[in-house]
C-alpha positions as CSV (number, residue, x, y, z in Angstrom):
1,X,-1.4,7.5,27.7
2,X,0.0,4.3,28.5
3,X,1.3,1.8,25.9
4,X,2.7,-0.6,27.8
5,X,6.6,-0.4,27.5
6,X,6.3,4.0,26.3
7,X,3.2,6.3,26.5
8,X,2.2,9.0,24.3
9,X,0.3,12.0,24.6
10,X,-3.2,11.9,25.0
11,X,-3.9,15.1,22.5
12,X,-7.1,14.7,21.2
13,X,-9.7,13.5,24.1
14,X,-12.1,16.7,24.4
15,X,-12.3,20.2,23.2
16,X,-11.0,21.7,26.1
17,X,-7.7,19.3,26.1
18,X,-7.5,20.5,22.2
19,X,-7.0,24.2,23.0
20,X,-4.7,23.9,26.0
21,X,-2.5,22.5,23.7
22,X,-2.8,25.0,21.3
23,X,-2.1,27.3,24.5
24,X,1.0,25.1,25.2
25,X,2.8,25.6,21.7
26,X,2.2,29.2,22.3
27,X,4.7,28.5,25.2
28,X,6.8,26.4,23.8
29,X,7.4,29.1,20.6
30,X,7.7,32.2,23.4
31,X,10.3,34.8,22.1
32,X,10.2,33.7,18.1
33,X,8.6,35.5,15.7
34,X,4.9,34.2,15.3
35,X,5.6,34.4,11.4
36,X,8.3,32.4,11.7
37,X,6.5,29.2,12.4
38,X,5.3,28.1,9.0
39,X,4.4,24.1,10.0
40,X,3.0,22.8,13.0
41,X,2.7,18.9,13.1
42,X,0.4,16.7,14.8
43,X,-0.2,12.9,15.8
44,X,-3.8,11.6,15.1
45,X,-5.4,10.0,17.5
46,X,-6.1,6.7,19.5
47,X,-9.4,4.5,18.9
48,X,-9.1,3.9,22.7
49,X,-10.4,7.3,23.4
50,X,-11.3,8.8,20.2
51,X,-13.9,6.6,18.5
52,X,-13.6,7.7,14.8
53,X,-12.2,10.4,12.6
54,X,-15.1,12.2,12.5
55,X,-15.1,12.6,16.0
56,X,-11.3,13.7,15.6
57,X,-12.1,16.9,13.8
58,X,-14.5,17.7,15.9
59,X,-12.0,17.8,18.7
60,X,-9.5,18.8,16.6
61,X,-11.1,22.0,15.5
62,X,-11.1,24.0,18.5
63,X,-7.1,23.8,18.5
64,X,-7.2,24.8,14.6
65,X,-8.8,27.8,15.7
66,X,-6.9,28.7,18.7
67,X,-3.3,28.0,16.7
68,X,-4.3,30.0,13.6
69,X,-4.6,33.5,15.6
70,X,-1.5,32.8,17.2
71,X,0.5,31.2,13.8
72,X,-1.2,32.6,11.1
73,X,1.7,31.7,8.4
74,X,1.2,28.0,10.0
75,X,0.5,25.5,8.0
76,X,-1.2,22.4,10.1
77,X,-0.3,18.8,9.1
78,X,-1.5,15.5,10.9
79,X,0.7,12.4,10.8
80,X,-0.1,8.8,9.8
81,X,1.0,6.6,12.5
82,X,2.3,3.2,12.7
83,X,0.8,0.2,14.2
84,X,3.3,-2.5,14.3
85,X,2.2,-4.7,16.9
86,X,-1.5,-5.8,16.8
87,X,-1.2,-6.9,20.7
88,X,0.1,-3.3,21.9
89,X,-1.5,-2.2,25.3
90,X,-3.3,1.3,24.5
91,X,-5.1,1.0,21.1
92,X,-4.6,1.8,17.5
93,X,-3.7,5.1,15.7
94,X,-6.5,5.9,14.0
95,X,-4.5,7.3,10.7
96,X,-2.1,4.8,9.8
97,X,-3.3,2.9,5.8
98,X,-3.9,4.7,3.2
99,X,-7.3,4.1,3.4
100,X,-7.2,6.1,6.7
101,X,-5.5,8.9,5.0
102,X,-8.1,9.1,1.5
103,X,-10.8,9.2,3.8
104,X,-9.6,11.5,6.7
105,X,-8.7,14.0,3.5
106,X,-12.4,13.5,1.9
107,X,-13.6,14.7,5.1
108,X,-11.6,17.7,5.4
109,X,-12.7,18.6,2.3
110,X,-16.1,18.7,2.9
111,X,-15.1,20.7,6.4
112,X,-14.1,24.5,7.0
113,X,-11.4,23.4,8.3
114,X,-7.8,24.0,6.5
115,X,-5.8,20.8,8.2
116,X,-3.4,19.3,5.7
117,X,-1.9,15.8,6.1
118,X,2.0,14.9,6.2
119,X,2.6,11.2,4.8
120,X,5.3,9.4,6.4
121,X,6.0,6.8,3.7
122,X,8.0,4.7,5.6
123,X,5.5,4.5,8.0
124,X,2.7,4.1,5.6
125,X,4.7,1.1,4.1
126,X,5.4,-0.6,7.2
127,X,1.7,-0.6,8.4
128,X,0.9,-2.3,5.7
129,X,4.1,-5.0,5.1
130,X,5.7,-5.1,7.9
131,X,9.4,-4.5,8.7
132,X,10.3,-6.4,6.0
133,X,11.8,-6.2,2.6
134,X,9.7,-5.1,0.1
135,X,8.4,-5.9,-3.1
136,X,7.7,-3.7,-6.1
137,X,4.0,-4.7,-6.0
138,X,3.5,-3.9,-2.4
139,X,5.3,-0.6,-3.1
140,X,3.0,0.1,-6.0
141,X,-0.1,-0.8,-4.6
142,X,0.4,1.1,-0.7
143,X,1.5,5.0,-2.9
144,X,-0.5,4.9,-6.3
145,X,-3.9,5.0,-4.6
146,X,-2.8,8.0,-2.5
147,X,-2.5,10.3,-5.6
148,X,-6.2,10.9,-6.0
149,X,-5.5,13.1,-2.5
150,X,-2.1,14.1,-2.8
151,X,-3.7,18.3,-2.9
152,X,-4.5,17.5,1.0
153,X,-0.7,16.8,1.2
154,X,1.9,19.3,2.6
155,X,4.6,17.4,3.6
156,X,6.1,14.4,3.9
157,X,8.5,12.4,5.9
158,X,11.3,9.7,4.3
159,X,14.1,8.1,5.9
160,X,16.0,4.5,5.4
161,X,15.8,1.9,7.6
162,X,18.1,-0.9,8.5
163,X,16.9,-4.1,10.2
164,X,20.3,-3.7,11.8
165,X,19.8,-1.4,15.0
166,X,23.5,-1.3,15.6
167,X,24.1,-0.1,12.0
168,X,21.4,2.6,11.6
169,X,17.5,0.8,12.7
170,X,14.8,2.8,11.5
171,X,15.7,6.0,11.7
172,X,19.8,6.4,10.8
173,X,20.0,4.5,7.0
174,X,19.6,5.6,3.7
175,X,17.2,3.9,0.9
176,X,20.2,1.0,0.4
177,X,19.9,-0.3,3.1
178,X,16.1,-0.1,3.4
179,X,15.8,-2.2,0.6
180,X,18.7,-4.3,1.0
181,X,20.7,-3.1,-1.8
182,X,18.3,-4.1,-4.5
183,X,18.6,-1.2,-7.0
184,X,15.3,-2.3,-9.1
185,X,13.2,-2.0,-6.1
186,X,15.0,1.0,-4.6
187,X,14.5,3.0,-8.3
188,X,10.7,1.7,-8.2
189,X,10.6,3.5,-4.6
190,X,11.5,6.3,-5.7
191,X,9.7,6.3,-9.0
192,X,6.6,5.9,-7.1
193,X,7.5,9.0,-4.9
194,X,7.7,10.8,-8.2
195,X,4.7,9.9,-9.6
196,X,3.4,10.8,-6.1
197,X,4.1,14.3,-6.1
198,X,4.7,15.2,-10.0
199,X,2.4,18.3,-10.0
200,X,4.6,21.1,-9.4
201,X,4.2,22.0,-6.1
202,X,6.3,22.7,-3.5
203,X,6.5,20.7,-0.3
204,X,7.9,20.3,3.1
205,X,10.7,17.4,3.4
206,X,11.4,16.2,6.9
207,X,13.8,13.5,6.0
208,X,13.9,12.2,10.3
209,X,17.2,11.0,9.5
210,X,19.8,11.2,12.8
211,X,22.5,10.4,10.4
212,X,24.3,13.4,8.0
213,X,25.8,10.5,5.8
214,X,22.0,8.8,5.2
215,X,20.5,12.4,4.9
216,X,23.1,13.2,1.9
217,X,22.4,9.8,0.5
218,X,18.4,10.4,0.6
219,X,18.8,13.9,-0.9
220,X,21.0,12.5,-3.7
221,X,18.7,9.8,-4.7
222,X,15.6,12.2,-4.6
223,X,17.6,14.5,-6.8
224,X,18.9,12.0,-9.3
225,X,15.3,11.1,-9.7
226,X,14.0,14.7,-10.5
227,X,13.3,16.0,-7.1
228,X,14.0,19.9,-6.6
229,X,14.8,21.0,-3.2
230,X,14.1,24.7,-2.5
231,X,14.8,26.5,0.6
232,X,11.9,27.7,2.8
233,X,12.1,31.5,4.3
């Protein structure tokens, strides 16, 4: 689907387009053990062909049931997507505030279906503020209203950014640099991720880090704030 400068796939335009890609991970996954592939993730879609979430689950429904029987220890997750410019060529994501995500998660409730959601909180943050330093406030009020939901939540995604492309952009920094060395709003980050997922389940991290030294600085500040890491087999 054309975006101008990038395209991105068209996933969820009809039911018949939802199960050939079901069919296509299938392919991709040939020779690994099915019960081996315990998450699948997912974009949502665009509102230039998919008018509403509603009408996403409809579509979406035929690949849930096509994936299951082949990945039965799967555990779906869709993504919250990023809008950052307002005059992009191609639409919007249709799952990128957190309004988007409490309501897409009230409607799978009242579903059959079992799709979970993955937050990335990076991305969550920056579709609401921007690429630009935060404040405690805005940190606060994007994650506390996501708790009320956070049972529909399997996984998330956290990485740094840096507004410096040539010394790590968005996705090779760690939290410092994100929020420009400012410990008090880097611990109320993190506090907030706490608060976020204090219940005592177990999660997938998928810290999208390309760097080893940002991923070790991540890991250490999620662990020096309470965070367990456990190793999925």
């Amino acid at each position: 689907f054309d975006f101008g400068s990038s395209c991105v796939s068209k996933l969820w335009f009809n039911e018949k387009w939802s199960k050939e890609f079901a069919g296509f991970l299938v392919g991709l996954t040939e020779g690994i053990e099915r019960q081996r592939i315990k998450l699948i993730e997912i974009h949502p879609p665009i509102d230039a062909y998919c008018d509403s979430l509603d009408t996403f689950l409809e579509i979406y429904a035929a690949f849930e049931e096509e994936a299951l029987k082949k990945f039965p220890s799967a555990v779906i997750n869709v993504e919250n997507r990023c809008n950052p410019d307002p005059k992009r060529k191609g639409g919007k994501f249709l799952l990128s505030r957190k309004e988007d995500i409490i309501n897409l998660s009230k409607l799978v409730l009242k579903s059959d279906l079992k799709l979970k959601l993955v937050v990335d909180i990076p991305q969550l943050l920056a579709e609401h503020h921007g690429n630009n330093l935060l404040s405690q406030k805005q940190i606060k009020d994007t994650l506390a209203p996501i708790r009320e939901i956070r049972d529909s939540i399997s996984s998330t995604h956290i990485w740094g950014y840096n507004i410096n492309k040539e010394k790590g952009g968005q996705h090779g920094a760690d939290f410092n640099t994100y929020f420009n060395n400012d410990e008090n709003l880097k611990d109320c980050f993190l506090q907030e991720i706490c608060s976020l997922f204090d219940d005592g389940k177990a999660r997938y991290f998928v810290p999208e880090v390309g760097s080893t030294r940002a991923v070790q600085s991540i890991v250490n500040d999620l662990r020096n704030y309470g965070i367990s890491f456990v190793v999925n087999r």
